[in-house]
PADOSE-797670 format. One record per residue (C-alpha): residue number from 1; x, y, z. Coordinates in nm, 4 decimals. Layout:
! residues N
<r n="NUM" xx="X" yy="Y" zz="Z"/>
...
END
This chain:
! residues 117
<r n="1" xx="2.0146" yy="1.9464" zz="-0.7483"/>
<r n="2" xx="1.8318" yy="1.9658" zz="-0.4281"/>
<r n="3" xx="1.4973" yy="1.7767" zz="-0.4029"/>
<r n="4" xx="1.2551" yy="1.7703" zz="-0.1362"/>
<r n="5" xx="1.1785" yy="1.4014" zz="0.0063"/>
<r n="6" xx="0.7885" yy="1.4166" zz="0.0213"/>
<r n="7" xx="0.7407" yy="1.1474" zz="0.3128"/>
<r n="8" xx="0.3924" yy="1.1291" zz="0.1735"/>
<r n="9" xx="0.4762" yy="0.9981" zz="-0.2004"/>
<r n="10" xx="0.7730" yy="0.8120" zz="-0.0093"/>
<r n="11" xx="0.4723" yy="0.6226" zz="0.2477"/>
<r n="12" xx="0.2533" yy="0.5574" zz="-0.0930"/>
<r n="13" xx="0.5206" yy="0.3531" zz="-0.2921"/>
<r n="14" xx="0.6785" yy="0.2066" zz="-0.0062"/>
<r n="15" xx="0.3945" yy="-0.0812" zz="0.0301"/>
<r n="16" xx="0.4426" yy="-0.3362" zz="-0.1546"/>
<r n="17" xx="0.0661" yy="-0.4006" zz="-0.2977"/>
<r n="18" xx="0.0823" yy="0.0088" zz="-0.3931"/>
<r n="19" xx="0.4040" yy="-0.0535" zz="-0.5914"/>
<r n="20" xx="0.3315" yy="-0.3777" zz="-0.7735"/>
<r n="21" xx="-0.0418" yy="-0.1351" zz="-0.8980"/>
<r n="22" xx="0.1986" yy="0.0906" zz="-1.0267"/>
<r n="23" xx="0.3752" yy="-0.1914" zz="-1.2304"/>
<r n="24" xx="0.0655" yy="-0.3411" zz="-1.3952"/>
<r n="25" xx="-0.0735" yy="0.0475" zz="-1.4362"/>
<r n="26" xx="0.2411" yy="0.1607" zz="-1.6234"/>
<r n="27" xx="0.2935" yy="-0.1973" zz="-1.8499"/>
<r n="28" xx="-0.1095" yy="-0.2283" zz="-1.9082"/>
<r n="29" xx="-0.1427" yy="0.1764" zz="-1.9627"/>
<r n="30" xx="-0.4715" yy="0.2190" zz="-1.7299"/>
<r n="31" xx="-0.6702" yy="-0.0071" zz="-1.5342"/>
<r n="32" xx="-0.9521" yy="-0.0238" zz="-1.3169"/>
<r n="33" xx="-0.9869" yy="-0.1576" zz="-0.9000"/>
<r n="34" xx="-1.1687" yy="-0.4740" zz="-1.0809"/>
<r n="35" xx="-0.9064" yy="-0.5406" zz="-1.3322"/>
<r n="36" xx="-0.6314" yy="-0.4839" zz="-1.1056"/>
<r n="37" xx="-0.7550" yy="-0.6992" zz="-0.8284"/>
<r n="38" xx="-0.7413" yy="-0.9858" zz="-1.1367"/>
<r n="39" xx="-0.3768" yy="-0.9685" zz="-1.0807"/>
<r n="40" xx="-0.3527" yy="-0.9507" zz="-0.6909"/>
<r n="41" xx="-0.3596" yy="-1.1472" zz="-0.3813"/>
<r n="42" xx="-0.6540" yy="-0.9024" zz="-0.2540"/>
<r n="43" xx="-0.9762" yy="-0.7837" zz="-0.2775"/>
<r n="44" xx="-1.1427" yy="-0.5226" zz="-0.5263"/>
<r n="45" xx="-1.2036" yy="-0.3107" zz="-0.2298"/>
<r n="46" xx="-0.9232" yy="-0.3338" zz="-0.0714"/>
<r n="47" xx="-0.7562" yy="-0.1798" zz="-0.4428"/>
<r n="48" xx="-1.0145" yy="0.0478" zz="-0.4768"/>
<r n="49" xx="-0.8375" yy="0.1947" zz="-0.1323"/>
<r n="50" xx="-0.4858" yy="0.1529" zz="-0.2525"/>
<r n="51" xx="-0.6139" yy="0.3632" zz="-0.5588"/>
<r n="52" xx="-0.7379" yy="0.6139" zz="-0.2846"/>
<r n="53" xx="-0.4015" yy="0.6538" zz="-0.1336"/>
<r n="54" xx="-0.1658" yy="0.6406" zz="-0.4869"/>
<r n="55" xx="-0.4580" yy="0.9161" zz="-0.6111"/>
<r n="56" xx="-0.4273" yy="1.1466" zz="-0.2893"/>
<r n="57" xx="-0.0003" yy="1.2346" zz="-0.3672"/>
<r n="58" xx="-0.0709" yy="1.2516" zz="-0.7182"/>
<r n="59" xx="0.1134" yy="0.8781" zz="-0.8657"/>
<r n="60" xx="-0.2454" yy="0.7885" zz="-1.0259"/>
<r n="61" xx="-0.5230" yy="0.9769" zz="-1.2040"/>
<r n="62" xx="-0.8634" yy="0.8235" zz="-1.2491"/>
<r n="63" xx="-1.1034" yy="0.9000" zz="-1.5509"/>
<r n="64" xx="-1.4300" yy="0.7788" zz="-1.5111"/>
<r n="65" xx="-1.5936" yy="0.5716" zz="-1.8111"/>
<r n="66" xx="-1.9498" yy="0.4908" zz="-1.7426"/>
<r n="67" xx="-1.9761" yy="0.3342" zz="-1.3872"/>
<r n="68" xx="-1.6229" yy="0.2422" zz="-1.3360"/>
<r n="69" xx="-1.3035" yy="0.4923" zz="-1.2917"/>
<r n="70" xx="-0.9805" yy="0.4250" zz="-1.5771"/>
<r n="71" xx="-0.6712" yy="0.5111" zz="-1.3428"/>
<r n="72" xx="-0.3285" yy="0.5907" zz="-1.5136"/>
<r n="73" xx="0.0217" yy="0.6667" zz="-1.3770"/>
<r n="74" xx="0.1124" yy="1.0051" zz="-1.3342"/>
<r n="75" xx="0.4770" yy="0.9511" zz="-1.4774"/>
<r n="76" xx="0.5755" yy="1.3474" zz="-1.4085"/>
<r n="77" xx="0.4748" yy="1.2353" zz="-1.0131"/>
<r n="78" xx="0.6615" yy="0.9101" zz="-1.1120"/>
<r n="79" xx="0.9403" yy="1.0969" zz="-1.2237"/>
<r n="80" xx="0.9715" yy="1.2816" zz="-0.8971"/>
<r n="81" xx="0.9295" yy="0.9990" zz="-0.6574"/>
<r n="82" xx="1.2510" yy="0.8672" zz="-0.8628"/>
<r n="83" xx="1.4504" yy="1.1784" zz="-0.8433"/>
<r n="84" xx="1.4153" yy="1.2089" zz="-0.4916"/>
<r n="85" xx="1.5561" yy="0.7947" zz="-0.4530"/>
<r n="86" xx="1.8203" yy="0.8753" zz="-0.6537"/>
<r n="87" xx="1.9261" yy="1.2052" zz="-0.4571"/>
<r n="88" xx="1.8525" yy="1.0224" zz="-0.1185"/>
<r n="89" xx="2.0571" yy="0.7359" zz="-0.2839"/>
<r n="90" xx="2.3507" yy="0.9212" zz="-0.3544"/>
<r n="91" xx="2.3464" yy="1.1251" zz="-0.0084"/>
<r n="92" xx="2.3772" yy="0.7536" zz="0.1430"/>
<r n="93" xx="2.6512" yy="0.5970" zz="-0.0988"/>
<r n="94" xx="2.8913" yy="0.9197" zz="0.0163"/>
<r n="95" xx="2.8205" yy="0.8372" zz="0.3707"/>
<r n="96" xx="2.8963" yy="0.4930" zz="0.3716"/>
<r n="97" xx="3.1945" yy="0.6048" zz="0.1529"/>
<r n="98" xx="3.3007" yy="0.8097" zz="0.4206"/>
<r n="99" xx="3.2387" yy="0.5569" zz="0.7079"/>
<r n="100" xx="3.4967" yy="0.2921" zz="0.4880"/>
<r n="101" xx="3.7632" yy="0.5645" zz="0.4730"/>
<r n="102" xx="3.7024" yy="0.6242" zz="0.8429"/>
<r n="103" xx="3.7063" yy="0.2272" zz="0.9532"/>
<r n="104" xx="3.9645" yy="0.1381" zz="0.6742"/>
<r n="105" xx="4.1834" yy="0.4455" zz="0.8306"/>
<r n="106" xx="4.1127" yy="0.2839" zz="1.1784"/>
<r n="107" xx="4.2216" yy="-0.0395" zz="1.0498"/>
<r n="108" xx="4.5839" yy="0.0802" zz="0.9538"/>
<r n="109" xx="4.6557" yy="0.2585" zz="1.2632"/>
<r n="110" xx="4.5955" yy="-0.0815" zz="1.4573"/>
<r n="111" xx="4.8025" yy="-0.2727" zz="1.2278"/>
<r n="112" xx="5.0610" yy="-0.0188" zz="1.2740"/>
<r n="113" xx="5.0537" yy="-0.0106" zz="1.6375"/>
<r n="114" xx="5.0964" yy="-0.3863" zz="1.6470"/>
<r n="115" xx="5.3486" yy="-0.3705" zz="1.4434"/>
<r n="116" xx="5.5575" yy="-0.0904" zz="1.6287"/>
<r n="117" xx="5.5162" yy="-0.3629" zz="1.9454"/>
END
């Protein structure tokens, strides 16, 4: 299975403050910029454009309720952002399998040539 890195989703979860939203979205089920900020080291605003940027590749929907917006994860987005680590994953663990063969194969013909002297 082929999947498409989207360097957008990729840019999204790769802050830190982005990625710790999506924990307390997905273990609280929805959540607002106010209640989030309850939980983090910065300010409501500075969630609210967090939100902004989680909302604009698709990890986070928001429903608004009254005068505030109710954002969930989007788990099929989710879903995808963790099919495409796993693929790019994989594509790295057969290189650096590859590049131990390689320097492991390098390794015996130096022993071997020392040994021959």
């Amino acid at each position: 299975m082929s999947t498409a890195v989207d360097d957008d989703l990729w840019s999204a979860i790769g802050d830190p403050t982005r990625r710790r939203m999506l924990d307390l979205l997905l273990s609280e089920g929805s959540g607002t910029a106010t209640s989030l900020s309850d939980h983090l080291p910065v300010t409501r605003q500075a969630v609210a454009k967090h939100l902004a940027v989680l909302d604009r590749v698709g990890l986070v929907h928001a429903a608004t309720a009254g005068r505030e917006k109710h954002f969930r994860v989007d788990e099929t987005q989710l879903a995808r952002a963790v099919a495409q680590l796993n693929e790019v994953g994989s594509t790295w663990d057969s290189r650096l399998q590859r590049i131990k063969r390689l320097a492991e194969t390098i390794e015996r013909q130096k022993q071997e040539t020392e040994n021959e002297e």
